[in-house]
N, C-alpha and C positions, 0 to 999 in steps of 0.2 A: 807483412801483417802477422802477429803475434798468434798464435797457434798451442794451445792445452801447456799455458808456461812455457814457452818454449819460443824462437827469433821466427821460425814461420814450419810451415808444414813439412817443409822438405826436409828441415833440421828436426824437428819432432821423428818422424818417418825412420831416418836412420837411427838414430837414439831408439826409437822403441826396437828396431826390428832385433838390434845388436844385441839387445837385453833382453828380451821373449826366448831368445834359444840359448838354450844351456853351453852348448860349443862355442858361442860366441862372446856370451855374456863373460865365459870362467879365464878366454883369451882376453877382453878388453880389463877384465881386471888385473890380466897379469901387467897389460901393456901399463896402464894406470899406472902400477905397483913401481916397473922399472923404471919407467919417465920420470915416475918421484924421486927416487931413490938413486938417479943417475943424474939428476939438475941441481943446481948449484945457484944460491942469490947470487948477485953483483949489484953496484952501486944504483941499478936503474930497474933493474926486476927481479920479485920474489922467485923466492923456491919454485913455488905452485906456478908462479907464471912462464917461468921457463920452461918447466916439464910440461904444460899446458901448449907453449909451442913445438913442442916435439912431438908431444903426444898427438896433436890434430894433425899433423905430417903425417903420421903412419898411420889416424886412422881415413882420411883422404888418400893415398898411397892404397889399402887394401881395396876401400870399397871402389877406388876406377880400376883396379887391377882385376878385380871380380867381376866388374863391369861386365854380361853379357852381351851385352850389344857394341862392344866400343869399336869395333872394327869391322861393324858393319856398315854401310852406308845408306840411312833410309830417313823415313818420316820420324819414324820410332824409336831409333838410333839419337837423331837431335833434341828429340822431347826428355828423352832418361837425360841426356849428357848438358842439356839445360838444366832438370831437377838439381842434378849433382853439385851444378855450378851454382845454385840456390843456397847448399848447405853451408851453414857456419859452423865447420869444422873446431874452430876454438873455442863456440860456446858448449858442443859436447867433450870434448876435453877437461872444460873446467870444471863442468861437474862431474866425470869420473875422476875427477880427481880431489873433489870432497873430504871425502873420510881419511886419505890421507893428508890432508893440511889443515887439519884442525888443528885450529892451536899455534897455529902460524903468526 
């Protein structure tokens, strides 16, 4: 279910938290910056969409690695590692990565 523009709450949730904190906001824009700047069209997908799937790797990749709970075994442990599994990592990608593909 759709959630303040956004694919559902879970995906909202990480999008806002990334962007509220200044340490995290000024990292996702550098990652943005590289993935653009390090992806290449081919015959089947744009610039933006290839750096798009690089980009929601790493940023999936950070947020289970920060995971507090991942290795522990509980109630509470499956509830986060469900939300996670909720998020649509490429739809926050594709919009950090906006401002550099305009004009694409």
């Amino acid at each position: 279910m759709a959630y303040n523009g956004w694919k559902n709450y879970e995906t909202w949730n990480v999008a806002l938290w990334i962007d509220n904190e200044q340490s995290t906001y000024q990292m996702r824009q550098e990652w943005a910056e590289d993935a653009y700047h390090e992806a290449t069209a081919d015959q089947t997908l744009s610039r933006k969409e290839r750096a798009a799937m690089s980009l929601s790797v790493t940023i999936k990749d950070w947020v289970e690695e920060n995971n507090p709970l991942a290795k522990d075994a509980s109630m509470y442990s499956d509830l986060l590692g469900a939300a996670i599994g909720e998020v649509d990592w490429h739809e926050i990608a594709s919009n950090w990565l906006e401002e550099f593909a305009e004009g694409e």
